[in-house]
C-alpha positions in Angstrom: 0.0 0.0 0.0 1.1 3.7 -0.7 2.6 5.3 2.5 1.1 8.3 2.2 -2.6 6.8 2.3 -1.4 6.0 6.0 -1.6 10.0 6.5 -4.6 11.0 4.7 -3.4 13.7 3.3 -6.0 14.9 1.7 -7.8 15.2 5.7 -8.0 17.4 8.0 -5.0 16.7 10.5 -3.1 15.3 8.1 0.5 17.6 9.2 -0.7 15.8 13.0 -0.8 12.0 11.5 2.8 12.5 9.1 4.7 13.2 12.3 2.6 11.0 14.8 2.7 8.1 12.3 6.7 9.0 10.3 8.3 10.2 13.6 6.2 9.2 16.9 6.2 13.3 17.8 3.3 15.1 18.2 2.9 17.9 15.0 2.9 20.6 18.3 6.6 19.9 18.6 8.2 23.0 17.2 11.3 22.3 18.2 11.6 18.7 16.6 10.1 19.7 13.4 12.4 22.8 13.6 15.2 19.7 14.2 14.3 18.1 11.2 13.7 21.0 8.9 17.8 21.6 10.1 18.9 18.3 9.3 17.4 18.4 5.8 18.5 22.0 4.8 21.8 20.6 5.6 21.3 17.7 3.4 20.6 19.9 0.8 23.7 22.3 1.3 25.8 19.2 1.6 24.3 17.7 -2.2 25.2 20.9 -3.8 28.6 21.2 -2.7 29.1 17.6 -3.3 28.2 18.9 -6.9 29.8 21.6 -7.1 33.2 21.9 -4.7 33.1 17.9 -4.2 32.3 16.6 -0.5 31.4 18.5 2.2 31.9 16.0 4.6 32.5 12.2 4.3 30.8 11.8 8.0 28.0 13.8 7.7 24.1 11.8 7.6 20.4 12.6 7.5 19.1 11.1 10.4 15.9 10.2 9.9 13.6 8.2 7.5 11.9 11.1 6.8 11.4 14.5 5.4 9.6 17.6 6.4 6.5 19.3 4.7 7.6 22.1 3.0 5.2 24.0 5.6 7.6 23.9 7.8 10.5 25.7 5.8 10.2 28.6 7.6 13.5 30.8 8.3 15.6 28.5 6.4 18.2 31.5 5.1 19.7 31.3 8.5 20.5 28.3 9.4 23.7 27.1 9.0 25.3 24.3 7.1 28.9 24.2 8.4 30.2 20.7 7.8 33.4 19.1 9.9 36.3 19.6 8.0 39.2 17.5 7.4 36.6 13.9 7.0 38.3 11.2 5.0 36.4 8.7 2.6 34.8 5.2 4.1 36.6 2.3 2.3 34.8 0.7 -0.7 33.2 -2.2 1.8 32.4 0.4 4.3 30.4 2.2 1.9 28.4 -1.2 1.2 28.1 -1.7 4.7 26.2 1.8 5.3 24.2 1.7 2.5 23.4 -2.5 2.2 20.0 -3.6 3.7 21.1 -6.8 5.6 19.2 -8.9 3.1 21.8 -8.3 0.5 24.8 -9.2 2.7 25.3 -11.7 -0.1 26.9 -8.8 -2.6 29.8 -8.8 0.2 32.8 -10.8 1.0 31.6 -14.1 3.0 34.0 -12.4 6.4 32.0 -9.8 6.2 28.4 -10.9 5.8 28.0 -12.3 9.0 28.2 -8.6 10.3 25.2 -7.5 8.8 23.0 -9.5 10.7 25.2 -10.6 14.1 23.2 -8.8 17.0 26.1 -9.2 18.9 28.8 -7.5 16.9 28.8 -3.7 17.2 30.1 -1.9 13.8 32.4 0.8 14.6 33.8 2.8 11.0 37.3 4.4 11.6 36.9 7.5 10.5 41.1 8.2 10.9 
């Protein structure tokens, strides 16, 4: 089924149900949805400079699932998208390991497939 059906968007309430349902916040929560709004800006600063100057910053992540309503890109000039400096590339496996759903541990080597799914095991990438 289409995710956004789960929202209703077409509803009255529908800004309440995307965050309750996408985020477990309630829609009230300024200061989360101001969180998010940051984090995604940024995401867009740090595609155009990947672009354009090449990469902002090899550690830098959106972290969530999910993106704001434009209704809530207010202020956006001034926030700022500073990114740490310095950041070195992940290693060709690494990158597969961020980006692989478990399900296709099968793409990597057999050493390191186990690691997708081991509960146990805690991933640590060496950023130095």
């Amino acid at each position: 089924m289409y995710q956004w059906l789960c929202c209703r968007l077409w509803e009255t309430g529908w800004k309440q149900r995307y965050y309750k349902n996408k985020f477990d916040v309630d829609a009230s929560d300024e200061k989360f949805r101001r969180k998010v709004v940051q984090s995604y800006v940024e995401g867009l600063c740090w595609v155009l400079r990947y672009y354009y100057q090449g990469c902002a910053s090899w550690n830098w992540y959106y972290p969530f699932h999910y993106a704001p309503f434009a209704s809530d890109f207010e202020g956006i000039a001034d926030m700022p998208s500073d990114f740490e400096k310095g950041s070195k590339p992940f290693k060709p496996l690494e990158q597969l390991m961020g980006v692989f759903p478990a399900a296709s541990g099968n793409f990597l080597p057999p050493t390191w497939r186990k690691l997708m799914t081991d509960p146990v095991r805690i991933l640590v990438v060496s950023t130095l």
